[in-house]
MIVEXLO-658794 format. One record per residue (C-alpha): x, y, z; residue in three letters. Coordinates in steps of 0.1 Angstrom, whole numbers, plus 5000, padded with zeros to 4 digits. Each point is the difference from the previous one (the first is absolute). Layout:
% MIVEXLO-658794
    x    y    z resn
    X    Y    Z  ALA
...
This chain:
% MIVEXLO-658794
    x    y    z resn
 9353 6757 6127  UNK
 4980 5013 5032  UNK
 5011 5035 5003  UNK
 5009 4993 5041  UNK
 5024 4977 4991  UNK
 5035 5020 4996  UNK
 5020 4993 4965  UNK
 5030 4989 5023  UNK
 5003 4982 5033  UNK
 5031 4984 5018  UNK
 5010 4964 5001  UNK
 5029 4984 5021  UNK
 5030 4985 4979  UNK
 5028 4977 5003  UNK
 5029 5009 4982  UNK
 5033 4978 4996  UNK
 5028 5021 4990  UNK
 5030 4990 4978  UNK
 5022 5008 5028  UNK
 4987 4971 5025  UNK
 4977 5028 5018  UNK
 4967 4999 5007  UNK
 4979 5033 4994  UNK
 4959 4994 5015  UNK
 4983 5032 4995  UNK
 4964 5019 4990  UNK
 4995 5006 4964  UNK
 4975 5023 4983  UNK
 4980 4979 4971  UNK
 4976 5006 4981  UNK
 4963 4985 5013  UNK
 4990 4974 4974  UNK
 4967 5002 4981  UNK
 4984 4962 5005  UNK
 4992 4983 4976  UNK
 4971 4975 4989  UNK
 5002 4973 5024  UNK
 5022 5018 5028  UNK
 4992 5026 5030  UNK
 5014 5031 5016  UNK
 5007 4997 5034  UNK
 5006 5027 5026  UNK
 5024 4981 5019  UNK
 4991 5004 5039  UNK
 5022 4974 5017  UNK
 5029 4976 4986  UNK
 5017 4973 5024  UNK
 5038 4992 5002  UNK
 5003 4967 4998  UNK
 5031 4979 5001  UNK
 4997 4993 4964  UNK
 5001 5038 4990  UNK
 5030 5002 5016  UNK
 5019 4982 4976  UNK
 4992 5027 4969  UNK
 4996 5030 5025  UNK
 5034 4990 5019  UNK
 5020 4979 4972  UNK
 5022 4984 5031  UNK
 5014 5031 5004  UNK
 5020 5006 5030  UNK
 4973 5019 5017  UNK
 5024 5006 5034  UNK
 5025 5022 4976  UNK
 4966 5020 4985  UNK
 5006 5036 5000  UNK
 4967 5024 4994  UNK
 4999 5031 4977  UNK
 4975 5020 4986  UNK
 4972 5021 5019  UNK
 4976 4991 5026  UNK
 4972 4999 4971  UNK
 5025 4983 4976  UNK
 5026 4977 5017  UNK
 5027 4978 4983  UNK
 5016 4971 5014  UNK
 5032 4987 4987  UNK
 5015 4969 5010  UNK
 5027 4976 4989  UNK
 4991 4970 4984  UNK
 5023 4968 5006  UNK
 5028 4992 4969  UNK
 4978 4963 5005  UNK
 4966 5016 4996  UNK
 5005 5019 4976  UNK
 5012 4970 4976  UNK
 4964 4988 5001  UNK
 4984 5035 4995  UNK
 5021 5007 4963  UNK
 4962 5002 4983  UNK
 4990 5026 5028  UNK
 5031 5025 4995  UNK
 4988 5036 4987  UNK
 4960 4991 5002  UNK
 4978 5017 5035  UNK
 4976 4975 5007  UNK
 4965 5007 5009  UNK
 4999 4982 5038  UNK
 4971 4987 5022  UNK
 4983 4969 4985  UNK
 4968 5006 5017  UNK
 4977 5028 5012  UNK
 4961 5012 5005  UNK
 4979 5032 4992  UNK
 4974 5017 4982  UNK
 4994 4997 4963  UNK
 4997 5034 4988  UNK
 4999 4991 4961  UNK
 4993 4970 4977  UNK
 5002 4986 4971  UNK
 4972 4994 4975  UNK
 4990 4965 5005  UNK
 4970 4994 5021  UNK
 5019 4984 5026  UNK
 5028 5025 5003  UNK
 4968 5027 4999  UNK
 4986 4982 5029  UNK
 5026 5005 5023  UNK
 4999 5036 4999  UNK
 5001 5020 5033  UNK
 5005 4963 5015  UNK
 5030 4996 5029  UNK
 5019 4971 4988  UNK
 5034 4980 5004  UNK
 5021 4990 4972  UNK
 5033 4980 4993  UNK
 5012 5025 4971  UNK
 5037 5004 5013  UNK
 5013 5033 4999  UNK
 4973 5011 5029  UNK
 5019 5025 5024  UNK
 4990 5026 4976  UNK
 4970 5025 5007  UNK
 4982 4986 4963  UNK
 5004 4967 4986  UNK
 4980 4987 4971  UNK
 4994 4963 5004  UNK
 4985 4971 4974  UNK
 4969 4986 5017  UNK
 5009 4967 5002  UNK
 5025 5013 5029  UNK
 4973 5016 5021  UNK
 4979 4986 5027  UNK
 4970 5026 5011  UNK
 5001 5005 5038  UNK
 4965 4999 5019  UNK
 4985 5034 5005  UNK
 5012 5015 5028  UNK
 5035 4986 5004  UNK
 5030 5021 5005  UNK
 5025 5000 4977  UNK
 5024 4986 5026  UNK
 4978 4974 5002  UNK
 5002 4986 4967  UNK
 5037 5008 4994  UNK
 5011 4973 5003  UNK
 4979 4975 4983  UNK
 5020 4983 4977  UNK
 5036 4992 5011  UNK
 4998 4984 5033  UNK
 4960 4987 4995  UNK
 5012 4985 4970  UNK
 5030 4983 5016  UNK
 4989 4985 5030  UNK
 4964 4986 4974  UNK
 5029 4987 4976  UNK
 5017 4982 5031  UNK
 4971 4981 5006  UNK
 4996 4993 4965  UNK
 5035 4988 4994  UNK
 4996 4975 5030  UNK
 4970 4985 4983  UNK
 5012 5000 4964  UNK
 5035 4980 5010  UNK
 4980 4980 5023  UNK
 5015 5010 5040  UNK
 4972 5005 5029  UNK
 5019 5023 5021  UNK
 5026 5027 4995  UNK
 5028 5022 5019  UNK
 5003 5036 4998  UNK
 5031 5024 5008  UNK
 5000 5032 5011  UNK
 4962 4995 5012  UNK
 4994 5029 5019  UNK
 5003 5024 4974  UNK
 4959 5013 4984  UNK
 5008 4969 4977  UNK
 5003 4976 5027  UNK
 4970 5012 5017  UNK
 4979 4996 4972  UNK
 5016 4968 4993  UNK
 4991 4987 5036  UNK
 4966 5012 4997  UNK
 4994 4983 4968  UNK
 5013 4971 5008  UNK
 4973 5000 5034  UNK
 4973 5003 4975  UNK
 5010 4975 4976  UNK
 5011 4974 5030  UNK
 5036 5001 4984  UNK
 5025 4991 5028  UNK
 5029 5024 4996  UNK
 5030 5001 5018  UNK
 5010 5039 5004  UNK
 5041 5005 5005  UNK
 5007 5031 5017  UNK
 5032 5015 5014  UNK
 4992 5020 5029  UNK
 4982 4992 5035  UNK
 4975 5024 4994  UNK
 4985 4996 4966  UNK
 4995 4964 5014  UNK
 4974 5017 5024  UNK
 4986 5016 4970  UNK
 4992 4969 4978  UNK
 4986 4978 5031  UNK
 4981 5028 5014  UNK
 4982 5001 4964  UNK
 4997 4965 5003  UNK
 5027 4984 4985  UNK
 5010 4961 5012  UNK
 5033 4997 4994  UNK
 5027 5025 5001  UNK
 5034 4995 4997  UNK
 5027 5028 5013  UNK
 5033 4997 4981  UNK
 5013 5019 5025  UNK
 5002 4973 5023  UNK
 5023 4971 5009  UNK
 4974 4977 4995  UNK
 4989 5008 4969  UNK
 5008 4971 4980  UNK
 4986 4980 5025  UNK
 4965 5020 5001  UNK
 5000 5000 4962  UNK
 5003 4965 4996  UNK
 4970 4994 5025  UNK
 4978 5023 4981  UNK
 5008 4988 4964  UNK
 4992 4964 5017  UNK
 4968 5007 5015  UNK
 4987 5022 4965  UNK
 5019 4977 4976  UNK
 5010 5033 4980  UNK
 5026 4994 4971  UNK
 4993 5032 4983  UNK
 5018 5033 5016  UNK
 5002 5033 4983  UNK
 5027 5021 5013  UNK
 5000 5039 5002  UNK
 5042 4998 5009  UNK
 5014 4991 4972  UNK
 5037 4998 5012  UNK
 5020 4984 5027  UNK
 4990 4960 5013  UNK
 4959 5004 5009  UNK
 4993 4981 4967  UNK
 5027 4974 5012  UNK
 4984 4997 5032  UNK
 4963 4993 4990  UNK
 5013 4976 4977  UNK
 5020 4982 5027  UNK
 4969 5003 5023  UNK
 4975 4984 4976  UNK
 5020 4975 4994  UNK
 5004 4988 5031  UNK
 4963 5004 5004  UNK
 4994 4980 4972  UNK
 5027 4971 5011  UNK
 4988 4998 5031  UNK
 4970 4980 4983  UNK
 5019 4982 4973  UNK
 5003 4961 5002  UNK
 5037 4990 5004  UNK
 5033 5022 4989  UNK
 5008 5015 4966  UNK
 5036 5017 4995  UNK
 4980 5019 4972  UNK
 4977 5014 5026  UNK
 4962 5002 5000  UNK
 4975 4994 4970  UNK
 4984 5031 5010  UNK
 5006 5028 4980  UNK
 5005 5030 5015  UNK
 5000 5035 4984  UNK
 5006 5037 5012  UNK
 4996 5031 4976  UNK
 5017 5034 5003  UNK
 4980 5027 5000  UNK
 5017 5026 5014  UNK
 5035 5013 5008  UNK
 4997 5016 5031  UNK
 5038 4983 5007  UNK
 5021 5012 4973  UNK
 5025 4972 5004  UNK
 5008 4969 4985  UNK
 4971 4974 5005  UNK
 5024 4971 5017  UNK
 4988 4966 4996  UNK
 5013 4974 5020  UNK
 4985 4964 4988  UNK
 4995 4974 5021  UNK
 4961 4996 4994  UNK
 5002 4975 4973  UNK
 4998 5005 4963  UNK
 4961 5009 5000  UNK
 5000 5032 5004  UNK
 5000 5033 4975  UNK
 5005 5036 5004  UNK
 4990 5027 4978  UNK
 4987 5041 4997  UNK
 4962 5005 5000  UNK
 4984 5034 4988  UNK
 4960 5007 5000  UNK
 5000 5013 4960  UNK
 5012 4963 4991  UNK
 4977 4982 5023  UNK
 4971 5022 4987  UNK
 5011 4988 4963  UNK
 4996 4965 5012  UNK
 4968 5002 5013  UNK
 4984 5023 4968  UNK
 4977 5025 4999  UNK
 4966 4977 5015  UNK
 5024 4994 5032  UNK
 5013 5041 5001  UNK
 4963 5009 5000  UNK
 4992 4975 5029  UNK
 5029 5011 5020  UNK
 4988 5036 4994  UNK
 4966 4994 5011  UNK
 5013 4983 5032  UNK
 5023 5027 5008  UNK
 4968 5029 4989  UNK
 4979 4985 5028  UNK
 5029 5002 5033  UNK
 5017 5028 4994  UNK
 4990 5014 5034  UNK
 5006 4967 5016  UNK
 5023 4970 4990  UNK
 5020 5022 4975  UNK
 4999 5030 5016  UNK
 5037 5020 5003  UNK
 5009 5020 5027  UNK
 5027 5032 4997  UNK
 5027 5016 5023  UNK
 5000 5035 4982  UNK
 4987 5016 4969  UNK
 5021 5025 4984  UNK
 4995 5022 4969  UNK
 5017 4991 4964  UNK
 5026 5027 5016  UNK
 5005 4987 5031  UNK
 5002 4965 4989  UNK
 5037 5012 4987  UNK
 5008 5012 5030  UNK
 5037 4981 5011  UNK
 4979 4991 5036  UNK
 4976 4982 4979  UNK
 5017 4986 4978  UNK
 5026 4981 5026  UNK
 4968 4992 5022  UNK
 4979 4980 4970  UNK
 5036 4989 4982  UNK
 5006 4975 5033  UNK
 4967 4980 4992  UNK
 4993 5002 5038  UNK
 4970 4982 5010  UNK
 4975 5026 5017  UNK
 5017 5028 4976  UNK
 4977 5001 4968  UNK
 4995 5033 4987  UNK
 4971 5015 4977  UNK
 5004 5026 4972  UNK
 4973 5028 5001  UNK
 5007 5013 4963  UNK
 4968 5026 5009  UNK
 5017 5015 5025  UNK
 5027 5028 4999  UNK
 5017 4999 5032  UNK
């Protein structure tokens, strides 16, 4: 190994304690020789994205944290749930590397030819564990970033690219021409809208405040529908008739959204049908979960018929569905906008420290839209 590169570097873990506590600190490891086919990456930036927050966080009670430790080595504790903690038995005693994605410079490689070719090269990667300062990746998790491009830039290449590409692709495979989104403001939204423009997908964008509606149909967005409001139902059921979208992914999770796109489709999709049926519309209507940005029950109340499903959808089983040939496609697509339709935007950037500061931690634990936060592992203070 390169004689720069120090023998040890830090790396954020997760730690879920036999006691039902939560301990998230900064742990000295060892820096990891690469091997044939893998790369070592100087990690520059790492994104928090919502689904980090599920290792890094473990539905911890993050309003009862408490922070210990020094200003260059924090600890946050926090109590974890008696009904979380039934799900997390495998978890117990074991810190977990945290950040799924990340970019920086390669600063050693392997010996293959294509591993030696990426040498000195700024790149993103999908390798997990990446809010560490070193992270040895395999290749096949790396996408090279254009020369030039900030680190920030590229961060976040993979998660929400990915998702909003897989969207579209989910659409087509189960045969729908439109879809819904939740939570559409957020950097995922965005892109999602702008994607959608370019690929003349209507999309109906659910939002739940006033002015992330001026957000979406100031960047060009037709309909948006304000959950907010006391018209909602009403709206939604307008927009899902005029797109004929029977597809919604929702970033919520919990509480009665789901319910109510349902309900709204299908009275979209009766408002069509030839004559009454007490078993509803023919139409089948179907929303994924994505996302658990409400932590309560998901309450279903069914009067849309019986065809209708509900079900969780997660990018690393979509990208098994499609195969490699359709990863590399996606990849290539997402390789040639990353300054433009899947660009990210950040509130703050914070150090690997800092990032465990109890401030940050409450700020990026509520999921706010407009709050997304980038981890500088580079940077000490």
């Amino acid at each position: 190994m390169a004689a720069e590169i120090p023998a040890e570097a830090l790396q954020l873990r997760s730690l879920v304690r036999p006691d039902n506590m939560l301990e998230v600190f900064l742990e000295t490891v060892a820096v990891a020789e690469p091997g044939p086919n893998e790369v070592l990456i100087r990690v520059e930036a790492a994104p928090v994205n919502p689904s980090d927050l599920g290792v890094l966080l473990a539905g911890a009670d993050v309003a009862a944290a408490a922070q210990a430790g020094t200003a260059q080595r924090p600890v946050i504790t926090a109590p974890i749930p008696r009904a979380v903690m039934r799900g997390l038995t495998a978890r117990v005693g074991m810190p977990i590397p945290a950040g799924n994605e990340g970019a920086g410079t390669v600063v050693a490689a392997g010996a293959s030819e294509a591993a030696q070719r990426l040498l000195g090269k700024r790149v993103a990667a999908a390798g997990g564990g990446m809010y560490s300062q070193y992270r040895a990746v395999d290749l096949s998790l790396c996408l090279e970033l254009p020369d030039g491009l900030p680190a920030a830039d590229g961060a976040s290449a993979f998660v929400n690219p990915m998702t909003a590409l897989g969207m579209i692709e989910t659409m087509r495979l189960e045969h729908h021409v439109a879809l819904v989104h939740t939570a559409a403001a957020s950097n995922l939204g965005q892109m999602l809208n702008r994607l959608c423009q370019q690929e003349q997908v209507p999309l109906v964008n659910i939002v739940r405040r006033p002015e992330q509606e001026e957000l979406l149909r100031a960047a060009g967005a037709t309909f948006v529908c304000d959950s907010s409001k006391p018209q909602f139902m009403t709206e939604l059921t307008a927009a899902l008739t005029a797109t004929g979208a029977t597809l919604a992914f929702d970033a919520t999770g919990g509480g009665t959204l789901a319910s109510q796109i349902l309900t709204c489709m299908e009275a979209a999709a009766s408002a069509g049908a030839d004559g009454y049926s007490r078993y509803g519309s023919a139409v089948h209507k179907q929303v994924y979960i994505y996302g658990g940005l409400d932590r309560n029950p998901t309450v279903l109340t069914r009067n849309y018929g019986m065809a209708w499903g509900i079900g969780g959808w997660l990018l690393t089983p979509f990208l098994g569905r499609i195969g490699l040939d359709g990863i590399i496609r996606l990849r290539d697509r997402v390789a040639a906008g990353l300054t433009t339709t899947f660009a990210s935007s950040y509130t703050a950037q914070v150090s690997l420290a800092a990032a465990l500061r109890l401030d940050n931690i409450t700020t990026y634990a509520r999921q706010a839209t407009g709050t997304k936060y980038l981890i500088r592992p580079d940077q000490d203070a």
